[in-house]
C-alpha positions in Angstrom: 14.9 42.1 45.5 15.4 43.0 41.8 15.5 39.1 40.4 12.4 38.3 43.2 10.6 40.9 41.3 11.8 39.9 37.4 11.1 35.8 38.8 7.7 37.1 39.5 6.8 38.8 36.5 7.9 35.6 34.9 5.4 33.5 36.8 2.0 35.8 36.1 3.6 35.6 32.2 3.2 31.9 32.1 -0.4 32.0 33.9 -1.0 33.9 30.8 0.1 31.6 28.6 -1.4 28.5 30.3 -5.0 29.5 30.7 -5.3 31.6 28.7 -6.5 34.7 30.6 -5.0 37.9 32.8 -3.3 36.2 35.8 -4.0 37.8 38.8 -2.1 39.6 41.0 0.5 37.6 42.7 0.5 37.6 46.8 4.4 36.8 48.9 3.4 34.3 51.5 6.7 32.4 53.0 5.8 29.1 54.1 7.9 26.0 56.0 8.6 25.0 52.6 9.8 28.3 51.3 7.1 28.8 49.1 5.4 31.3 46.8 1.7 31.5 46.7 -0.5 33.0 44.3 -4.1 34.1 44.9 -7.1 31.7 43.3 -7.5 32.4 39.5 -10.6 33.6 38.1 -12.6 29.9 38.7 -12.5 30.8 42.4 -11.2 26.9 43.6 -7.4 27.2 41.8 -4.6 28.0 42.6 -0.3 28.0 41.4 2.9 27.9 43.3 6.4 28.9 41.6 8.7 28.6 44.2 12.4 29.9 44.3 13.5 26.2 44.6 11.4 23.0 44.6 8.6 22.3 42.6 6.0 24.4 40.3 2.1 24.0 40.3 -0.5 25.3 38.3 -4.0 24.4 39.6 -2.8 23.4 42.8 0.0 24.5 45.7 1.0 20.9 46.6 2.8 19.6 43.2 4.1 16.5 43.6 7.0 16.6 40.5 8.9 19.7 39.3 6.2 20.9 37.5 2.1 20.1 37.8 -0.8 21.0 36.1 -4.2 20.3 37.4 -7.4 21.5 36.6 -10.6 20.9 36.9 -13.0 18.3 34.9 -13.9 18.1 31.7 -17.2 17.0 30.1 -17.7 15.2 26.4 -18.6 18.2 24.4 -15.6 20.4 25.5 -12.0 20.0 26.0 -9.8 19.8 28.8 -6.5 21.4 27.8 -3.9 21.3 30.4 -1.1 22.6 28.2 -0.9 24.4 24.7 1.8 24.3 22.3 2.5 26.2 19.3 4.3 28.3 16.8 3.9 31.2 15.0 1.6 30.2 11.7 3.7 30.6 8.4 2.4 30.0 5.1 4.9 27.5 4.0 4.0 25.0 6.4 5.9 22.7 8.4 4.8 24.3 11.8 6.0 21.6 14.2 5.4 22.4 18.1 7.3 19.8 19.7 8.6 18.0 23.0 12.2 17.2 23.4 13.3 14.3 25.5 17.4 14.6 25.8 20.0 13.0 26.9 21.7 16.4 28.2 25.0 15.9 26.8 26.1 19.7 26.0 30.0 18.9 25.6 29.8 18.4 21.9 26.7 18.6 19.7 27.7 15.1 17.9 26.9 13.8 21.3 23.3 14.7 21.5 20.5 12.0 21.3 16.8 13.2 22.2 13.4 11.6 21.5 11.1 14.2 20.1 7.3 14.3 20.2 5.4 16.8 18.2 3.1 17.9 15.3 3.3 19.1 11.9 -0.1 21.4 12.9 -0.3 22.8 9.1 0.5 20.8 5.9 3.0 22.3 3.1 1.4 23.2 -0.3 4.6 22.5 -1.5 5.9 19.4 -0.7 2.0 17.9 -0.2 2.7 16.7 3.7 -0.5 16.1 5.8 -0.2 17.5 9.3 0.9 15.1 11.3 1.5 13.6 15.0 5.0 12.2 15.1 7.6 10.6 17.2 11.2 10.8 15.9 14.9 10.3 17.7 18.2 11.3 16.6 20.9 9.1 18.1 24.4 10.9 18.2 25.4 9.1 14.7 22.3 10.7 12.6 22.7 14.3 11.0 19.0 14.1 10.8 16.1 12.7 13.3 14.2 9.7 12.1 10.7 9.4 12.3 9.4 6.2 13.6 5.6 6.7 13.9 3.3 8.9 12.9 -0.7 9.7 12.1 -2.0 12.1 9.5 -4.7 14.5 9.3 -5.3 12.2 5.8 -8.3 9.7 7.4 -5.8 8.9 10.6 -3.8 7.1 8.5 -0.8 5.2 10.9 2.8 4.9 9.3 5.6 3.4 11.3 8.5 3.2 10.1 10.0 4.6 6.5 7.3 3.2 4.2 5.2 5.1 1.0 1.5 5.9 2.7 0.1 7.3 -0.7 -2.1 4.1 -1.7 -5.8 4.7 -0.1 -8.1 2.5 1.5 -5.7 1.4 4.5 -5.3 2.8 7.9 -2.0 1.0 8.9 1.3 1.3 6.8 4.7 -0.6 8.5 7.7 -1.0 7.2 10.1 -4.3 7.3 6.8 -6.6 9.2 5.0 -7.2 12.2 5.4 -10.2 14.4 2.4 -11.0 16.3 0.7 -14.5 18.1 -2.3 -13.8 16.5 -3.8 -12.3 13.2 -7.8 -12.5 13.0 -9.3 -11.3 9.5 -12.9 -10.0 9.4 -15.0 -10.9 6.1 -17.5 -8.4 5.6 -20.1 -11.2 2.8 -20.5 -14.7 3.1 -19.7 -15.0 -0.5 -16.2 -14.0 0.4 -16.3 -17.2 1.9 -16.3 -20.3 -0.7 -18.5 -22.8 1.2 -20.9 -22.5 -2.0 -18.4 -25.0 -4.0 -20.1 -28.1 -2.4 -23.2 -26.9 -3.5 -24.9 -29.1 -6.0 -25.2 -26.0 -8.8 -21.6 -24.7 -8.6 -19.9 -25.3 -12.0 -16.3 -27.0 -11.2 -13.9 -27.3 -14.3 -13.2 -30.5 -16.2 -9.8 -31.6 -15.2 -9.1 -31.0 -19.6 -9.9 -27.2 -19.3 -8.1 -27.0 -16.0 -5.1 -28.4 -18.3 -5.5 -25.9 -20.5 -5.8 -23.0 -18.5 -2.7 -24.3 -16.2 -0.6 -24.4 -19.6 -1.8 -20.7 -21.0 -1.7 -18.9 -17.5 1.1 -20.8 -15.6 -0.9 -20.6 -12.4 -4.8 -21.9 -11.3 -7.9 -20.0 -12.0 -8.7 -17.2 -9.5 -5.2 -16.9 -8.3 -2.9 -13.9 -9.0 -0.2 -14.2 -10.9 3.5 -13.0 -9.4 3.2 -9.7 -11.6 -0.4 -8.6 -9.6 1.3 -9.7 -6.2 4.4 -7.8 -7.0 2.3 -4.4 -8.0 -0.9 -4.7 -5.8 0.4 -6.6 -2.8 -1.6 -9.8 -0.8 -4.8 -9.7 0.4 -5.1 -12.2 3.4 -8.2 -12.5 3.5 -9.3 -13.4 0.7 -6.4 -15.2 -0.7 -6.9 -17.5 2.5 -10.9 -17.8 0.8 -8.9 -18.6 -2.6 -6.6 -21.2 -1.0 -9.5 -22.4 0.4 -12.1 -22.8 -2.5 -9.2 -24.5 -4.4 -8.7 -26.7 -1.6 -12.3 -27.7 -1.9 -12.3 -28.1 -5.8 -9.2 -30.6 -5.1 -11.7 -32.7 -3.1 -14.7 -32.6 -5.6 -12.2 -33.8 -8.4 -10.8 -36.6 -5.8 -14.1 -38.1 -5.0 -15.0 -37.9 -8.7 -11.8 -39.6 -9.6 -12.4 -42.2 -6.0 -15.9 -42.5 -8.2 -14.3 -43.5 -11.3 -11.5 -45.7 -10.3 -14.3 -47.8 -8.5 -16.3 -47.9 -11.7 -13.2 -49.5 -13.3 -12.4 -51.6 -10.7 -16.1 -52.7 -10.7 -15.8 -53.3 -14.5 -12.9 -55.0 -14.3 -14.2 -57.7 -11.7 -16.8 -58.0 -13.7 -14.8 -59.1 -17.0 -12.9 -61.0 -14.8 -15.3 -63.0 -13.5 -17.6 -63.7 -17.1 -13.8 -65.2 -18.1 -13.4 -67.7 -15.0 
């Protein structure tokens, strides 16, 4: 009667800590499935089981897994939290409520592996860390978990993987690659798109100052050198619009060449035939 009474006290506790509010007072009724009923909460149209054996409900006597939460539903403007988690607030940061998924080996801790999701919900004035959502896993091997993906409070900003996020103006930071079927770049002005070198006022080199800049600069105009690659990375986009404009200016000096070479051939027939 003594541990009914302590597994009771135990139930209307977590009440408390789900919704939020007094629980009410707990009523024995045994049913065919040897179950515990508790009276509707304060909403009138809820109800919670915690049986001695079998499975738990909040917001409904009919759970269908060890442990179910249901509630009512929610609207745009207002939240529908099913479950809180958190720690007590500390002004150093690094507050990290947090869902363990182990693999329940307890005969040596160098055995344990678990998946862990949870969030840093403050940041450390210290180290500088954003809060965070994170998804990390310690394998039995690692004296630490390793984090694997992440977002920050800092603009949503998406990290997976070990990799620096501190360079602004992305939203997706990956380590090692991606490997995809498909990679479709927006372009937010046509003049990130070079169609305008066919048009009869764009200025196009002579082949001697293309010479020249080739021999000072080592590469063409408007493409970056290995050093800006190396420190500010690739832009697809528009070094596809680069690629492309040079692509284009290969043609216009093609045709004017194609031009020239029939000039000379023309010339030449011509000589050749005021000598027959």
């Amino acid at each position: 009667m003594k541990n009914k009474l302590i597994f009771f006290v135990f139930c209307s506790s977590l009440a408390v800590y789900s919704f939020g509010q007094v629980a009410p007072a707990i009523r024995s009724k045994t049913t065919a499935g040897s179950k515990t009923e508790s009276n509707n909460l304060a909403d009138g149209n809820k109800e919670n089981v915690f049986p001695a054996s079998g499975y738990a409900g909040i917001g409904i006597l009919t759970p269908s897994a060890p442990l179910e939460i249901k509630r009512g539903a929610g609207n745009t403007t207002r939240k529908n939290f099913l479950l809180k988690l958190s720690n007590e607030w500390a002004s150093g940061g690094q507050n990290e409520p947090s869902i363990m998924f182990s693999n329940g080996n307890v005969t040596d801790p160098k055995n344990v592996s678990y998946w862990a999701i949870g969030a840093r919900v403050s940041g450390d004035n210290t180290l500088k860390t954003a809060q965070t959502f994170k998804i990390s896993y310690k394998s039995p091997t690692d004296a630490n978990e390793k984090e694997f993906f992440s977002v920050d409070s800092y603009e949503g900003r998406v990290k997976i993987g070990d990799v620096q996020t501190q360079y602004d103006g992305y939203k997706l930071y990956v380590e090692q690659g991606i490997l995809t079927e498909k990679v479709k770049v927006a372009v937010k002005d046509s003049k990130d798109w070079y169609d305008n070198v066919f048009a009869p006022d764009y200025h196009l080199l002579s082949l001697q100052k293309l010479e020249k800049f080739i021999q000072e600069n080592k590469h063409l105009p408007d493409v970056p050198s290995t050093e800006e690659v190396m420190a500010n990375g690739l832009d697809l986009g528009k070094m596809n619009a680069t690629l492309l404009k040079k692509v284009e200016e290969l043609t216009l000096y093609m045709i004017s060449m194609k031009k020239e070479l029939d000039e000379t051939k023309a010339s030449l027939q011509e000589l050749k035939n005021k000598q027959q």
